[in-house]
C-alpha positions as CSV (number, residue, x, y, z in Angstrom):
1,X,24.1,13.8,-5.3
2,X,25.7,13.6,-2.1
3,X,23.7,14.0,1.9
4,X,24.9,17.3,3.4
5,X,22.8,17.4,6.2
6,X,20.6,14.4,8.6
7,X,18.5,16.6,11.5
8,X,16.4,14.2,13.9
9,X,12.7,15.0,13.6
10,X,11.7,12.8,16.6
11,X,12.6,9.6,18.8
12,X,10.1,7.5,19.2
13,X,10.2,5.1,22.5
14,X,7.7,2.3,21.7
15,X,7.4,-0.1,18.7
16,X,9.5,-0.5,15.8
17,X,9.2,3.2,14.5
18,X,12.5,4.6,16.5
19,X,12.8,8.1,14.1
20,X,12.1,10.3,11.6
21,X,14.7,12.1,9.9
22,X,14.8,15.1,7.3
23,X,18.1,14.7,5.3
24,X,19.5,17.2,2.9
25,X,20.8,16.9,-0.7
26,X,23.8,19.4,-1.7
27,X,22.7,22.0,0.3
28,X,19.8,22.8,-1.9
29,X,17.5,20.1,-1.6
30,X,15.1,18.8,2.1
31,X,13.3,15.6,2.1
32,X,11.5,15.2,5.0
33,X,9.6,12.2,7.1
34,X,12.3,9.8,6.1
35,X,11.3,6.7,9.2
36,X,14.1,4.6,10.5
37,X,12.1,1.3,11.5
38,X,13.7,-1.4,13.8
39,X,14.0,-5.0,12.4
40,X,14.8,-8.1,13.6
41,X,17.4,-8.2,11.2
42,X,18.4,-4.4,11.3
43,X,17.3,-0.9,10.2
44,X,15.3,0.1,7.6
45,X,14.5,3.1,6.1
46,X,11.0,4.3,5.0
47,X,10.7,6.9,2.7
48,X,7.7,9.6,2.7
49,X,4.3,8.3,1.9
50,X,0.7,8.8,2.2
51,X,-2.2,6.8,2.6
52,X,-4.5,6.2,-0.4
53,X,-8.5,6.1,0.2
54,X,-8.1,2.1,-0.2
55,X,-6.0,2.3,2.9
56,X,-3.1,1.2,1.1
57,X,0.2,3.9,1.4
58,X,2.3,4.8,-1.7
59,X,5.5,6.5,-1.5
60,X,5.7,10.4,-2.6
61,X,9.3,10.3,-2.3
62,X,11.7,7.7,-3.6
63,X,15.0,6.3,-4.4
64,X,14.8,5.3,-8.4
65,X,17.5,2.5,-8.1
66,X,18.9,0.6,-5.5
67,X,22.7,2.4,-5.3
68,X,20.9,5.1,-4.4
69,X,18.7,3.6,-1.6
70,X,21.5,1.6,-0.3
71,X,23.2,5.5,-0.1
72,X,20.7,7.1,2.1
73,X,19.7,3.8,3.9
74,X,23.4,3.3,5.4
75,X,24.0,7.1,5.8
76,X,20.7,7.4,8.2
77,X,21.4,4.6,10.1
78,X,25.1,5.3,10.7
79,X,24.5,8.8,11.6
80,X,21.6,7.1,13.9
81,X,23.8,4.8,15.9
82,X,26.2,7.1,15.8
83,X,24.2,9.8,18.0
84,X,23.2,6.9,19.9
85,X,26.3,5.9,21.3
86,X,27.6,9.6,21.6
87,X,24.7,10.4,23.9
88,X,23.4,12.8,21.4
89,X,19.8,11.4,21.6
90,X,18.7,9.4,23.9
91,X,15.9,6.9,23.3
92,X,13.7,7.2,26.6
């Protein structure tokens, strides 16, 4: 399964929460509200969730091993920096 497509959802310009992406499998497949989340240590990716009635959030949407996550994770992020420095978004 390989990422055809990433399309910025929104920039966020306060706190850790700098995106959300929707990114596209084959051409045939949209996942949607994928959050990049600045780190001290770096990027990570968050995938969809939503929030139980205990407050806690579970994930509707997610990698089953770690390949796979390691995939997408790089993929967003690269494609994120990328824009970055090519002044195709602009963090405000």
């Amino acid at each position: 399964m390989e990422i055809t497509d990433i399309k910025l959802r929104k920039l966020f310009n306060e706190g850790p929460l700098e995106a959300i992406y929707s990114i596209t499998f084959d051409n045939e497949l949209a996942l949607h509200d994928v959050k990049l989340v600045k780190k001290e240590e770096g990027y990570i990716v968050v995938m969809p969730n939503r929030r139980l009635s205990n407050g806690l959030f579970k994930d509707i949407v997610h990698p089953i091993n770690s390949v796979f996550r390691d995939k997408i994770s790089s993929q967003i992020v690269n494609f994120h920096k990328n824009s970055l420095s090519n002044s195709e978004i602009t963090l405000k």
